[in-house]
C-alpha positions in Angstrom: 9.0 -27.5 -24.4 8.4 -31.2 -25.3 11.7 -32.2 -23.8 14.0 -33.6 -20.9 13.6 -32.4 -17.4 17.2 -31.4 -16.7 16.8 -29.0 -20.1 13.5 -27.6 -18.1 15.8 -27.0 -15.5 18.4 -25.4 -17.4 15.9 -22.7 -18.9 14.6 -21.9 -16.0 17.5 -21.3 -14.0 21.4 -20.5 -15.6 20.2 -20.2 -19.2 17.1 -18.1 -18.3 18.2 -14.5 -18.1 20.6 -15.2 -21.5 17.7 -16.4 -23.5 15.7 -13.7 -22.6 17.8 -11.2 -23.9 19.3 -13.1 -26.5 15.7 -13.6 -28.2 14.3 -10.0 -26.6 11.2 -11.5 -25.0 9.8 -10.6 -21.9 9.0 -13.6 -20.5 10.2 -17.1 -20.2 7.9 -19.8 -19.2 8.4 -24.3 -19.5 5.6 -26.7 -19.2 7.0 -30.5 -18.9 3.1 -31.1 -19.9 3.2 -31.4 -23.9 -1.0 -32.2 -23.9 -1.1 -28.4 -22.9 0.4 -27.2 -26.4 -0.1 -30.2 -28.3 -1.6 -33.0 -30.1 0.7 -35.9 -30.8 0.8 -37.8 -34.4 2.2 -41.0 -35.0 3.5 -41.4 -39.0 5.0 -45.0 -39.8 8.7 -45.5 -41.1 8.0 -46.5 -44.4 11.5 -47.5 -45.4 11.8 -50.0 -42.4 8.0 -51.1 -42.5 8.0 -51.6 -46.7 10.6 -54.1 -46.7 8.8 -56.0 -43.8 5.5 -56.0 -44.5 5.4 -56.0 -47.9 1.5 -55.5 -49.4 0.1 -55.4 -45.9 2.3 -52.1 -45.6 -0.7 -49.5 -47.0 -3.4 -51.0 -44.4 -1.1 -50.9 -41.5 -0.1 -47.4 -42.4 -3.4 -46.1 -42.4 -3.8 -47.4 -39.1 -0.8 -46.1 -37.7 -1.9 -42.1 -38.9 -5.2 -43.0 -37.0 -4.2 -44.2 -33.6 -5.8 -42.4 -31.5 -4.3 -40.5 -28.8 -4.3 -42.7 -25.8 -3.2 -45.4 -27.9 0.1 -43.0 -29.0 0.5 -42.2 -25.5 0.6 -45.7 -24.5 3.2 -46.1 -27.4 5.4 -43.9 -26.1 5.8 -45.4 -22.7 5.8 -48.8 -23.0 7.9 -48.6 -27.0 5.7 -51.0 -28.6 1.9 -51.9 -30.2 0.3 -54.1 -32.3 -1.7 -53.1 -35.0 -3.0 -56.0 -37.2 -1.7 -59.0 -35.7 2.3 -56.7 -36.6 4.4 -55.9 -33.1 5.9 -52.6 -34.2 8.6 -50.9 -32.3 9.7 -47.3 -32.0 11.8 -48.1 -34.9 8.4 -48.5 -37.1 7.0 -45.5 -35.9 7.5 -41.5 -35.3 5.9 -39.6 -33.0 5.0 -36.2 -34.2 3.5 -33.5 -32.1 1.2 -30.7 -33.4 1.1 -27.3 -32.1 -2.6 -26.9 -31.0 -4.0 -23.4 -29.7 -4.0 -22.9 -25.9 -7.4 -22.2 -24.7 -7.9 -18.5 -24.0 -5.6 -17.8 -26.8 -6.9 -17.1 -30.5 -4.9 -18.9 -33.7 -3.3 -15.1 -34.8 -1.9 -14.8 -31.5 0.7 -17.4 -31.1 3.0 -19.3 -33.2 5.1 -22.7 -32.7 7.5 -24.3 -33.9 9.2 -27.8 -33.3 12.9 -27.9 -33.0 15.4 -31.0 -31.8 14.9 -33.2 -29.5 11.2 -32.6 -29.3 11.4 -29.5 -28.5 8.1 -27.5 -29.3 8.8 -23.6 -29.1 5.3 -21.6 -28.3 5.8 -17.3 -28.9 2.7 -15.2 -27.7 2.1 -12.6 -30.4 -0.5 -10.8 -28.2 0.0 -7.3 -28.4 -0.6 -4.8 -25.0 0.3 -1.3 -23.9 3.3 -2.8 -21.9 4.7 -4.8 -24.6 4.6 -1.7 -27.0 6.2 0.3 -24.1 9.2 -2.2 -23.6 9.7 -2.0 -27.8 9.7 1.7 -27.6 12.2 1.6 -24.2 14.8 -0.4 -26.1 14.1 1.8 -29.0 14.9 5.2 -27.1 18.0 2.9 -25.8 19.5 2.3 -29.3 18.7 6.1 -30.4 21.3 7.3 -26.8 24.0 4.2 -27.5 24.2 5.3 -31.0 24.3 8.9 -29.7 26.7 8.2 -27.2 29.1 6.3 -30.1 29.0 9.5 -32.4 30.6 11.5 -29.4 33.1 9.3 -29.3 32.3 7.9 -25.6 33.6 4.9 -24.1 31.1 1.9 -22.6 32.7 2.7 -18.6 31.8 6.4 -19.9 29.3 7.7 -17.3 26.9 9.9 -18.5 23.3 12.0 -17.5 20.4 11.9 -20.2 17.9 14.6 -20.8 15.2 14.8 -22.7 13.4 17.6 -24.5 10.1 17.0 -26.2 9.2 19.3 -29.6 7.1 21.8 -28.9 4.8 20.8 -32.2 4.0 17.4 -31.5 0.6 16.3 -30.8 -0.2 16.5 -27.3 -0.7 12.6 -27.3 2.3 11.5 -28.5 4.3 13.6 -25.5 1.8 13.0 -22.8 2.6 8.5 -24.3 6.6 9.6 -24.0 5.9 11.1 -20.2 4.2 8.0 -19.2 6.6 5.6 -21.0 9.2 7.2 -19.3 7.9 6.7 -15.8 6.5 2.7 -16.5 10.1 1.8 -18.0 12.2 3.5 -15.3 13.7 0.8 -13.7 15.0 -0.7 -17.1 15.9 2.7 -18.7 18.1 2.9 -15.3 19.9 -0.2 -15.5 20.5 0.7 -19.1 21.9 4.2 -18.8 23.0 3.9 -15.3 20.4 6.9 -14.7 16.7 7.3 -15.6 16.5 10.2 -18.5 15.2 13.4 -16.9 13.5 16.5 -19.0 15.9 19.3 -20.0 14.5 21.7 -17.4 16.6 19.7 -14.5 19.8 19.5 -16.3 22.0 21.9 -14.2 23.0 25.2 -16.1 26.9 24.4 -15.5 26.5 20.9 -16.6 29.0 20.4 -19.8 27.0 19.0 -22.8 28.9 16.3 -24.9 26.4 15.6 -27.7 22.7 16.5 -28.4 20.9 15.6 -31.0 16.6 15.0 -32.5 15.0 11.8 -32.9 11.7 10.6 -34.3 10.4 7.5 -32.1 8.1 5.0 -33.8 5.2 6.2 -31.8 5.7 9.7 -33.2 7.5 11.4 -30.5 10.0 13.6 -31.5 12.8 14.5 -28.9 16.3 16.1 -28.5 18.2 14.1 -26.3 20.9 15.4 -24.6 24.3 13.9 -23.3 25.7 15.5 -20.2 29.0 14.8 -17.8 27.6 13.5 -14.4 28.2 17.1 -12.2 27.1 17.8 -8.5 24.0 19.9 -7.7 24.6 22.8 -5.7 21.9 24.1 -3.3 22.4 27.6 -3.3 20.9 28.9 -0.4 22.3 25.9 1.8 25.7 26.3 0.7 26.0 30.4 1.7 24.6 29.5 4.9 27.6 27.2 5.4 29.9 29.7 4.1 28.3 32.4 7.2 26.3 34.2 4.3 29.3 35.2 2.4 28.3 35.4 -1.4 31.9 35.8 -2.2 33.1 32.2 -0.6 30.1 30.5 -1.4 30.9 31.3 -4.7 34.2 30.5 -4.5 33.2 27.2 -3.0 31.0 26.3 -5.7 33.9 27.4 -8.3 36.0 24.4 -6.7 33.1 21.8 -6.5 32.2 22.4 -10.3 35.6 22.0 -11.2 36.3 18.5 -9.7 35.5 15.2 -11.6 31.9 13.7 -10.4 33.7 10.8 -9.6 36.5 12.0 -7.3 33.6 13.9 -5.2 31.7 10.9 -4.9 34.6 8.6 -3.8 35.6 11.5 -0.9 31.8 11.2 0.3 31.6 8.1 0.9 35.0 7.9 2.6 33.6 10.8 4.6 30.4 9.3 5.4 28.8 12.0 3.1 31.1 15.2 4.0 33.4 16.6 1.9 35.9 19.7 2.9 36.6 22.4 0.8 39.6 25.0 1.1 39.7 27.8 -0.3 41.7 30.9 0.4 42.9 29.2 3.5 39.2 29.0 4.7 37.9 25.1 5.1 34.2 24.7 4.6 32.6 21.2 5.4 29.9 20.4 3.4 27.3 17.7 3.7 25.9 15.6 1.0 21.9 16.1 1.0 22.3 19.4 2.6 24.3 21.8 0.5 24.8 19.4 -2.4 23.2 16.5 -4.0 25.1 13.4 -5.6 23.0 10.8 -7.5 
């Protein structure tokens, strides 16, 4: 940017994260430097100038588009110049700045453009693995909001996503899904409130709310699946705490299935991780970790 220093400021700190998402970039970076970007251009005010200088307006023009550079920046600090025997103010002149191609950077793979207050807005077009990714990530995103609206959820509806790749597409496209899965985690997570996980480790007695296919622009093709959030019972830890008996463990598990994911959560953490269950007049403690497993 080709601009103030308290607008510098701004970007980089309470308008950053909002301008990032509002424009979907990456990456915000300012330079207070505009000789990094840019080339400045003086043209002359030719309504103000004409009436002054009458016929000696079309020399003095021509030297005004050919100041060179220092002379231009020397303009802009001190306000004035003189330029055949004529003092001329910033009122006589503009100052123009043009975009020039950072070095490194080849002409196709940027653009600029020059908004108010000499403003000078710089977008790298270069393409890479993890700017396809983060496309494809927001992509998946849209497919599970949109997906989550047909159900008929609500935006404080908590939900688990699981993925299951079709068994006919090409090996590439699914082994691309895996490992853009696993490099876009953390956003996918702050997203869905849960990473998506593949079909196999959705839990048999989790309730389904929607499922439904979709083609990703990279050519993966994938049945997501919408679940309730539900606790994960560990089987063979749970009939130990019930002294081996099949009959109470299952029991048990009847009673933890039953309860909202929520109101077991809140109880283990006002527990510091247990959680009692009656049943039959029997009270089994359970420990979160051990016998179950909340995410």
């Amino acid at each position: 940017p080709l601009c103030a220093e308290h607008f510098l400021s701004d970007l980089q700190g309470e308008l950053r994260d909002f301008v990032i998402e509002e424009l979907n970039i990456q990456r915000l970076d300012v330079s207070p430097d505009p000789m990094k970007f840019a080339m400045i251009k003086a043209e002359p005010n030719f309504p103000v100038l004409g009436k002054r200088l009458g016929k000696a307006m079309g020399k003095v023009a021509k030297a005004v588009k050919q100041m060179p550079q220092d002379d231009l920046l020397l303009f802009q600090k001190t306000g004035t110049c003189v330029i055949d025997s004529y003092t001329l103010s910033q009122d006589d002149i503009t100052i123009k700045y043009e975009f020039l191609t950072p070095a490194g950077f080849k002409r196709s793979d940027v653009d600029a453009a020059s908004g108010e207050e000499d403003v000078m807005v710089i977008v790298d077009l270069t393409i890479d693995q993890q700017l396809l990714d983060s496309g494809t990530a927001r992509e998946l995103v849209n497919r599970i909001q949109k997906l989550r609206k047909s159900a008929g959820l609500h935006a404080s509806d908590v939900v688990w996503v699981f993925f299951e790749p079709k068994l006919l597409t090409d090996r590439t496209s699914n082994d691309d899904l895996h490992r853009l899965l696993k490099a876009e985690e953390s956003y996918l997570k702050s997203m869905l409130g849960r990473e998506p996980r593949h079909v196999s480790s959705k839990p048999s007695y989790a309730v389904t709310l929607a499922s439904d296919w979709c083609t990703l622009s990279t050519g993966a093709e994938i049945k997501v699946t919408l679940t309730r959030p539900c606790v994960s019972i560990i089987k063979t830890a749970l009939q130990m705490a019930c002294n081996d008996s099949e009959e109470l463990a299952a029991a048990v598990s009847s009673v933890m299935l039953s309860r909202e994911y929520i109101s077991v959560a809140c109880d283990c953490r006002e527990n510091d991780g247990f959680l009692s269950i009656h049943v039959d007049g029997k009270v089994v403690s359970l420990q979160a970790g051990k016998e179950f497993i909340l995410e």
